[in-house]
Residue frames as a rotation matrix with the C-alpha (Angstrom) as fourth column:
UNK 1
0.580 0.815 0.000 0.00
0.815 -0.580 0.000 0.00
0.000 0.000 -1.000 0.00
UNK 2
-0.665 -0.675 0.320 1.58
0.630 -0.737 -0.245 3.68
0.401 0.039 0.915 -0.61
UNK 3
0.092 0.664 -0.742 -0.22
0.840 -0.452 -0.300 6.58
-0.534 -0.596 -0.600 1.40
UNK 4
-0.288 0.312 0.906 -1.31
0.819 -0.410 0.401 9.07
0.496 0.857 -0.137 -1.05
UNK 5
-0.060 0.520 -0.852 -2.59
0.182 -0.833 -0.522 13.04
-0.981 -0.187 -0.045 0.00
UNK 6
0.000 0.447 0.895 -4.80
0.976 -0.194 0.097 14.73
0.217 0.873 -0.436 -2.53
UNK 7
-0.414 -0.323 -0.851 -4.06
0.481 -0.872 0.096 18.27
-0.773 -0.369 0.516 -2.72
UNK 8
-0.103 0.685 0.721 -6.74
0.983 0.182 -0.032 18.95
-0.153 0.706 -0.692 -5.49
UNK 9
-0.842 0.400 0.362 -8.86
-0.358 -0.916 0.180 22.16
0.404 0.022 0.914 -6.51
UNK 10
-0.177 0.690 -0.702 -11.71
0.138 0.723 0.677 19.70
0.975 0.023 -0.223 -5.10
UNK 11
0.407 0.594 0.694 -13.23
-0.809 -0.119 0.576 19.81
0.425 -0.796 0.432 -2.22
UNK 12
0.278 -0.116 0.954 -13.19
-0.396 0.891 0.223 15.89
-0.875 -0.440 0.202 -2.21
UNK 13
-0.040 0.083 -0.996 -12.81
-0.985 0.164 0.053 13.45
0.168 0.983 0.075 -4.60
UNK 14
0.201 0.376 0.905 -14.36
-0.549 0.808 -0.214 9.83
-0.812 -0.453 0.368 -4.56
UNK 15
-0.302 -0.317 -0.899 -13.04
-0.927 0.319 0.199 6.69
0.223 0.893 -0.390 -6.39
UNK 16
0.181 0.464 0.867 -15.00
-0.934 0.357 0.004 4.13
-0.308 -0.810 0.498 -6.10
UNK 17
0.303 -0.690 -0.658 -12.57
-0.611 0.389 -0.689 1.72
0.731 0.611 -0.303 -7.54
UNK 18
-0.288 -0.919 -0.269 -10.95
-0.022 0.287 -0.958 1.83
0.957 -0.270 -0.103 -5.08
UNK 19
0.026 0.780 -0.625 -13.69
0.792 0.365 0.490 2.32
0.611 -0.507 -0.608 -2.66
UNK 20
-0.621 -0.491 -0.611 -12.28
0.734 -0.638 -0.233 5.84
-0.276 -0.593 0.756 -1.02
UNK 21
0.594 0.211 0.776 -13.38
0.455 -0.884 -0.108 9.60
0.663 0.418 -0.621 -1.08
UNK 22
0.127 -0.506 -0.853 -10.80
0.909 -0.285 0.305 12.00
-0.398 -0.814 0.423 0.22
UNK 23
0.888 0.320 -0.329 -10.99
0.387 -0.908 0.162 15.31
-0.247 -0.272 -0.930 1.22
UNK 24
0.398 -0.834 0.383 -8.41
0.129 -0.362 -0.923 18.13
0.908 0.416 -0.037 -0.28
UNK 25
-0.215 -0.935 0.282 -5.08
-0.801 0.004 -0.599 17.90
0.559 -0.354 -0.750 1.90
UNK 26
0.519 0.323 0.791 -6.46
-0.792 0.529 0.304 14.47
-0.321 -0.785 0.530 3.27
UNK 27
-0.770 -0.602 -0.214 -4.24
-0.628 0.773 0.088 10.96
0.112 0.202 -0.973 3.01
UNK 28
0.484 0.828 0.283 -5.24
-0.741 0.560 -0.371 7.56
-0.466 -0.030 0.884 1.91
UNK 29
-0.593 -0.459 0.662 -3.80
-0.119 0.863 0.492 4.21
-0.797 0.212 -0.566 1.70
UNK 30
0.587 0.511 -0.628 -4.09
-0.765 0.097 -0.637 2.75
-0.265 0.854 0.448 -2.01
UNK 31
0.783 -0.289 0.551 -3.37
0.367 0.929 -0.035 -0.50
-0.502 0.230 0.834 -3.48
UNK 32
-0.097 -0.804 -0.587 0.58
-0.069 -0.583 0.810 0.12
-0.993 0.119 0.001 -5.28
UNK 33
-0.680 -0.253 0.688 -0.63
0.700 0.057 0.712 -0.71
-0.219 0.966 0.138 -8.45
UNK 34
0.380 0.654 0.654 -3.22
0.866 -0.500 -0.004 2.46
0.324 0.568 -0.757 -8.64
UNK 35
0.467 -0.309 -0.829 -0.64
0.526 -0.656 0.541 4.79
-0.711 -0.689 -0.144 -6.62
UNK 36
-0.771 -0.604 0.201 1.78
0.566 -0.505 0.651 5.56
-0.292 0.616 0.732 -10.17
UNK 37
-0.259 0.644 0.720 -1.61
0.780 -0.300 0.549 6.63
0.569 0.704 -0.425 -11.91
UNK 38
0.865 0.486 -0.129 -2.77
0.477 -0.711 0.516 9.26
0.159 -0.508 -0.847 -9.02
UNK 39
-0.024 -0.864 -0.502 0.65
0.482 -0.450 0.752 10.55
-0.876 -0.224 0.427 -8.67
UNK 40
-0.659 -0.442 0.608 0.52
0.744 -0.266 0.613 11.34
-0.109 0.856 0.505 -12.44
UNK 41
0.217 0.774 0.595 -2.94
0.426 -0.623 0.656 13.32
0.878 0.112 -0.465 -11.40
UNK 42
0.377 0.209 0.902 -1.57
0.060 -0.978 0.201 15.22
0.924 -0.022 -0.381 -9.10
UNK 43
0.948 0.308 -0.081 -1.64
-0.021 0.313 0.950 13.53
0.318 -0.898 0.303 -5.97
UNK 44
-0.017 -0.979 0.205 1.45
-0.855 -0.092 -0.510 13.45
0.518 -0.184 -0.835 -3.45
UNK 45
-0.171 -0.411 -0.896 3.41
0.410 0.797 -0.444 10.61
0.896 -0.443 0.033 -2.12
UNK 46
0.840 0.098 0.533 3.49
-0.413 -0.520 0.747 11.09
0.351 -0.849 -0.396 1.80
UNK 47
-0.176 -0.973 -0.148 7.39
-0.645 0.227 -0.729 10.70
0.744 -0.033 -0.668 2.74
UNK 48
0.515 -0.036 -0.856 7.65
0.506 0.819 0.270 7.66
0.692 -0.572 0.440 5.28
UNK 49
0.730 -0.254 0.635 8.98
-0.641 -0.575 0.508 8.77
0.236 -0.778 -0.583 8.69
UNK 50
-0.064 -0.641 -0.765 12.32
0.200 0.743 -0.639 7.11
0.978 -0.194 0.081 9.82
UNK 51
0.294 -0.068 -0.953 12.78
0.821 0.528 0.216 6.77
0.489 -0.846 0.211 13.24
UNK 52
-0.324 -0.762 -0.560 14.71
0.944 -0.222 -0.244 9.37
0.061 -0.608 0.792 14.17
UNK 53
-0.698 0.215 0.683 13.09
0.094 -0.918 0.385 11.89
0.710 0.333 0.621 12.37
UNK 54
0.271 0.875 -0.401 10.66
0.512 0.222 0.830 11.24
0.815 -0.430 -0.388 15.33
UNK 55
0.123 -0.238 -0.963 12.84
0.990 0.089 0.105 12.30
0.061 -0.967 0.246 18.13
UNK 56
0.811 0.168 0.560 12.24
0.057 -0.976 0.210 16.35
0.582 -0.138 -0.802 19.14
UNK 57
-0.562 -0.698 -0.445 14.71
0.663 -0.058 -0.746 17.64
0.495 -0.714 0.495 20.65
UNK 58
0.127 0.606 -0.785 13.49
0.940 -0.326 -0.099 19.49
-0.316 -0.726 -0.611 24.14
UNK 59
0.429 0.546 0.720 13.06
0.812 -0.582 -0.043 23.20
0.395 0.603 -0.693 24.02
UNK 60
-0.506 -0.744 0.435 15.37
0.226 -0.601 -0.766 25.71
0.832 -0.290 0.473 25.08
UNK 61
-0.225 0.627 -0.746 14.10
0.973 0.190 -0.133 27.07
0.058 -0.755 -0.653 28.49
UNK 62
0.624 0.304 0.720 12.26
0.291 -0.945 0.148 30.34
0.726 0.117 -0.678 29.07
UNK 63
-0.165 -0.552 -0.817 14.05
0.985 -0.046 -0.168 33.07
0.056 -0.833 0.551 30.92
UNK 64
0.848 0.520 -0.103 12.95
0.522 -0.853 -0.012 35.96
-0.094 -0.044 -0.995 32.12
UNK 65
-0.159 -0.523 0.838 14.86
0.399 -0.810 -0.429 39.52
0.903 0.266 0.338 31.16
UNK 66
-0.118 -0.031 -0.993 16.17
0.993 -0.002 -0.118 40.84
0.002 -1.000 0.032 34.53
């Protein structure tokens, strides 16, 4: 499966191929053999997250101006 966002002029947009309707800037999982064909309409790939790219570093603390 390849996770797909639809970043349309659409509102929504419903294939019922594939059995889906998704909303503009919304993701959906699609079978990989109908992912090349929506990519070629428009649609974006959603990048996979590695691991690390998870980890936040903490936030500087606040300090007050004396």
């Amino acid at each position: 499966m390849a996770k797909l966002t639809y970043p349309g002029p659409l509102e929504a947009v419903s294939i019922p191929s594939l059995g889906l309707t998704v909303k503009r800037g919304g993701s959906a999982d699609v079978p990989d053999e109908a992912a090349p064909q929506l990519l070629d309409q428009g649609w974006q790939a959603v990048p996979e997250k590695s691991p690390t790219s998870t980890t936040k570093k903490a936030a500087p603390a606040a300090t007050k101006e004396p």
